[in-house]
Backbone bond lengths (Angstrom), bond angles and torsions (degrees), N, CA, C in turn:
res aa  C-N    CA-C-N  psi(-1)  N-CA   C-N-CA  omega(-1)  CA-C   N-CA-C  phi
1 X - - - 1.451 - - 1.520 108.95 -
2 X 1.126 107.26 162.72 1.756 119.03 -163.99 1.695 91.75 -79.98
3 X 0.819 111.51 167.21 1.814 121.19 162.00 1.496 118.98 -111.46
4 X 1.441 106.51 8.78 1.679 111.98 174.73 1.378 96.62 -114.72
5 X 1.241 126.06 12.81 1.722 112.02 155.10 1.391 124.67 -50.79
6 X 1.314 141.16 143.35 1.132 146.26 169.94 1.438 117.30 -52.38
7 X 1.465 113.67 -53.10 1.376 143.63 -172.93 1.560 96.70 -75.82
8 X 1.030 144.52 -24.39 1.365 129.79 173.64 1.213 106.45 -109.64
9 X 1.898 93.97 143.52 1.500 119.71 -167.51 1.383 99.79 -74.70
10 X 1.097 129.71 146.74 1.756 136.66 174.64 1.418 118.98 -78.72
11 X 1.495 99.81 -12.22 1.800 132.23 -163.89 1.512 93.26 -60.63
12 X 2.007 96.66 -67.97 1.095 98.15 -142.92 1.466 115.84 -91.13
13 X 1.370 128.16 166.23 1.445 116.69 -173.38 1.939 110.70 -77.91
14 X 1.227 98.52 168.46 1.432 111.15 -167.63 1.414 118.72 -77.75
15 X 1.344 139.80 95.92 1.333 125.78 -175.59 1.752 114.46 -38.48
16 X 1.529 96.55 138.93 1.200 99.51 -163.21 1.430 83.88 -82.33
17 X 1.280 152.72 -21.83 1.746 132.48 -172.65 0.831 106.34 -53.91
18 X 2.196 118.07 -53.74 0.943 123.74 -160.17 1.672 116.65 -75.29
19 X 1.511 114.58 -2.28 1.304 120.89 -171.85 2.081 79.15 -90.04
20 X 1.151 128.10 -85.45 0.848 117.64 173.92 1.562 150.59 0.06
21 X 0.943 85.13 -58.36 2.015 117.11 167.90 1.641 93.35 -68.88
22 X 1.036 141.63 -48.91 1.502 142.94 -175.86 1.463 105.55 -75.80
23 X 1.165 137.79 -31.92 1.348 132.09 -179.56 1.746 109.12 -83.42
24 X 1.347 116.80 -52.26 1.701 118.61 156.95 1.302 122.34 -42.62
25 X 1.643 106.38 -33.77 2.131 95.67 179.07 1.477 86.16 -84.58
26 X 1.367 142.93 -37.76 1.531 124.97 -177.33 1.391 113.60 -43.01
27 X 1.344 104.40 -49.51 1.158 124.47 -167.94 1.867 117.25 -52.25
28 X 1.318 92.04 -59.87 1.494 107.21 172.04 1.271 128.13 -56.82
29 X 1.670 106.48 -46.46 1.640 115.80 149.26 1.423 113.52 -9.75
30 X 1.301 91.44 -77.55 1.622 128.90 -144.09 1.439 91.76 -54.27
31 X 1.737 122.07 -49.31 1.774 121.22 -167.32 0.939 91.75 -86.24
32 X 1.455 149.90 -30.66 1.246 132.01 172.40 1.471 104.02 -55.62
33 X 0.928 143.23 -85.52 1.656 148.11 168.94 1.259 101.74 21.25
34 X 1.896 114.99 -74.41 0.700 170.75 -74.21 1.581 88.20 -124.62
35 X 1.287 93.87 -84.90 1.428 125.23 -168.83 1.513 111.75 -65.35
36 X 1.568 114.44 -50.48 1.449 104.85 147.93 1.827 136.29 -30.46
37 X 1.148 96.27 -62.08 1.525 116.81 -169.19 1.560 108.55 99.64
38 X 1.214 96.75 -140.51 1.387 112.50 -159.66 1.756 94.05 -102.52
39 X 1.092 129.30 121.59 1.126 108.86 162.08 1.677 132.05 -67.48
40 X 1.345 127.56 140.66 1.232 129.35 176.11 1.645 121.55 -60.80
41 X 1.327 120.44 125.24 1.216 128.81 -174.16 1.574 115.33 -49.58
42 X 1.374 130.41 145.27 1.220 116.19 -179.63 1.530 98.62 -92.99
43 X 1.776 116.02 172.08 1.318 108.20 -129.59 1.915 66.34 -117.28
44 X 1.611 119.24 148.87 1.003 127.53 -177.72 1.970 107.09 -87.83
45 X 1.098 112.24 -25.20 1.657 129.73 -158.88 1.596 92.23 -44.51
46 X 1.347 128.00 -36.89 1.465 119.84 170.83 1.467 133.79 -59.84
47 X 1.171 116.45 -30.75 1.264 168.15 -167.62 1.545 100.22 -77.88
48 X 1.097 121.53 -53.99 1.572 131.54 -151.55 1.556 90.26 -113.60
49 X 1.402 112.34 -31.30 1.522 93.21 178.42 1.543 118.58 -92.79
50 X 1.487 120.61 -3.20 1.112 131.02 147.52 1.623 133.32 -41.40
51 X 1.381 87.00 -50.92 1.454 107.83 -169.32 1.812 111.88 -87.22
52 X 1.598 106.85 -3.63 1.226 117.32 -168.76 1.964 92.79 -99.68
53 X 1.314 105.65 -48.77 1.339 117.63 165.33 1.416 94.22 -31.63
54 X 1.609 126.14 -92.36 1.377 125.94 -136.72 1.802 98.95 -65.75
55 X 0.817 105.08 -37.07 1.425 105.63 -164.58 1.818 110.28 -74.33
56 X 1.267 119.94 -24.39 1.142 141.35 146.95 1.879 106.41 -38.66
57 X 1.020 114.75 -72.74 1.473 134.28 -167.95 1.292 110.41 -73.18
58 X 1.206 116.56 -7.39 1.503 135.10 -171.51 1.562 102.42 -110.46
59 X 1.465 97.26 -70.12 1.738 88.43 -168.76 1.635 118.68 -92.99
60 X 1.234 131.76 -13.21 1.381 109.76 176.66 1.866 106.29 -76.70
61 X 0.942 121.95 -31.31 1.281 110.93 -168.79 1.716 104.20 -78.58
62 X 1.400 119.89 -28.08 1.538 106.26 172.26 1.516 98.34 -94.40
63 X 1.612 143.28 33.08 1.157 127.13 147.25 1.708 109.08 -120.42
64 X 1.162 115.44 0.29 1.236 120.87 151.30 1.479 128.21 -81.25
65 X 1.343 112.23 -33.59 1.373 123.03 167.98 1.803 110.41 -65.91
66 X 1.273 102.65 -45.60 1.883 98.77 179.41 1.776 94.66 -79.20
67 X 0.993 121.10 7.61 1.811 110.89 162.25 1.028 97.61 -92.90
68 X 1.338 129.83 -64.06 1.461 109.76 162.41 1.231 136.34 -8.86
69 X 1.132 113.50 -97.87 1.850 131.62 156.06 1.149 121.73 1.18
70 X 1.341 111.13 -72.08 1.561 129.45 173.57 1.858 114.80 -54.97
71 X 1.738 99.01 -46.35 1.414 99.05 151.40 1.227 130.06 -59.66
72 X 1.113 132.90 -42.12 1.411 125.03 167.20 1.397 124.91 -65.48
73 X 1.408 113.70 -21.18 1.970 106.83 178.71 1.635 98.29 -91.25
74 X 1.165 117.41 -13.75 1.593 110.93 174.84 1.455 100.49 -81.91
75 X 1.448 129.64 -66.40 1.829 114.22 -169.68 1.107 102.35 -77.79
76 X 1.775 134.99 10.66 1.882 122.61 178.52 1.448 107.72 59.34
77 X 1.213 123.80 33.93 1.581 111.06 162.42 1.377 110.12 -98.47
78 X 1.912 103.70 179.69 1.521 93.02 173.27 1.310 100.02 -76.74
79 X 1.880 92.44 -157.94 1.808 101.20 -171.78 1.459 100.72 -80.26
80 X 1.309 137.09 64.00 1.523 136.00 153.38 1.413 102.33 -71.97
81 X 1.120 135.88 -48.51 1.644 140.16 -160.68 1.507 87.64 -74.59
82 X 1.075 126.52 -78.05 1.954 132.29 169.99 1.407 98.95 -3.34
83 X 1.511 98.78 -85.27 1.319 100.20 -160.11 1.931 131.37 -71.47
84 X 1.445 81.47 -17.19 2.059 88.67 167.18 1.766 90.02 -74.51
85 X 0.977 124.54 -40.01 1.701 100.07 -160.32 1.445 105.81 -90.09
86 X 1.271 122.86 8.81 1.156 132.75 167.31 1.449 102.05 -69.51
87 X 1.434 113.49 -79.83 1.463 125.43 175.76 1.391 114.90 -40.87
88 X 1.156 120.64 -29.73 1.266 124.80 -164.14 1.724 93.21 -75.47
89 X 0.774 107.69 -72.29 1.757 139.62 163.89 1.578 95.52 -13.71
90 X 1.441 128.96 -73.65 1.084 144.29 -129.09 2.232 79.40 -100.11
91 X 1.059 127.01 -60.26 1.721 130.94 161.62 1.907 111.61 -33.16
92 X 1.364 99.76 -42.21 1.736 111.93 177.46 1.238 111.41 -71.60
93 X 1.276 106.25 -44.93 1.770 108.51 -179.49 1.982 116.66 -71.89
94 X 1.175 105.93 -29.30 1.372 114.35 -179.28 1.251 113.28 -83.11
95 X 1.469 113.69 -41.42 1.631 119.64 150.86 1.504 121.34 -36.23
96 X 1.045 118.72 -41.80 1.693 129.80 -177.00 1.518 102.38 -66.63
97 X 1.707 109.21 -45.52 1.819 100.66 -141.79 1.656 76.02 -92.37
98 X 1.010 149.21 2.89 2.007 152.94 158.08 1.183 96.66 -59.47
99 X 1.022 119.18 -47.38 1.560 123.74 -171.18 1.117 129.76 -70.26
100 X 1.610 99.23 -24.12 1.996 112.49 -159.60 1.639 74.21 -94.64
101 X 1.334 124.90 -46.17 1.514 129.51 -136.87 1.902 97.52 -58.50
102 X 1.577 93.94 -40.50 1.479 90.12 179.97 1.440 143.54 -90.40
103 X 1.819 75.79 34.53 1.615 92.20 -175.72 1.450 110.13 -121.52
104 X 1.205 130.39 147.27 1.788 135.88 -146.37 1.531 100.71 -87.93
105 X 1.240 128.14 120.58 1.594 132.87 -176.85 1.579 115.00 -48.30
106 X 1.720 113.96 -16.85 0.743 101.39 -155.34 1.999 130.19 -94.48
């Protein structure tokens, strides 16, 4: 038992079983540890292709859309140029995450 329990007096001395019994679960710990090893890291590639997804779906279609934009205040049209490179944008990005999809997380 701990000696920062509330419930135990600081007075009294420590049963030696219970000191005992605490050095054997260390103990056992310890070859378990041991005997396990190290566990193997989990693999991030899911993780990263997640994050490649959103950001995919996120940024080509609002940096295709401000190509747009910028195209449109240079030739003075309405937002026709905007909005095709929007779509266009938004077809490019879904194209990508087809691509990631058929690739193994692992």
């Amino acid at each position: 038992m701990a000696e920062d329990e509330r419930w135990q007096d600081p007075k009294l001395p420590q049963d030696a079983r219970l000191t005992s019994l605490d050095e054997r679960l260390r103990q056992a710990q310890a070859g378990e540890a041991a005997k396990a090893g190290k566990p193997r890291p989990a693999s991030r590639r899911g993780q990263s292709q997640g994050m490649r997804v959103l950001s995919d779906l996120i940024g080509i279609p609002f940096g295709s859309a401000l190509i747009g934009w910028l195209a449109d205040r240079w030739l003075g049209t309405m937002p026709a140029v905007t909005l095709t490179m929007l779509f266009l944008g938004f077809g490019a990005a879904l194209w990508n995450v087809v691509r990631m999809s058929k690739q193994r997380p692992e």
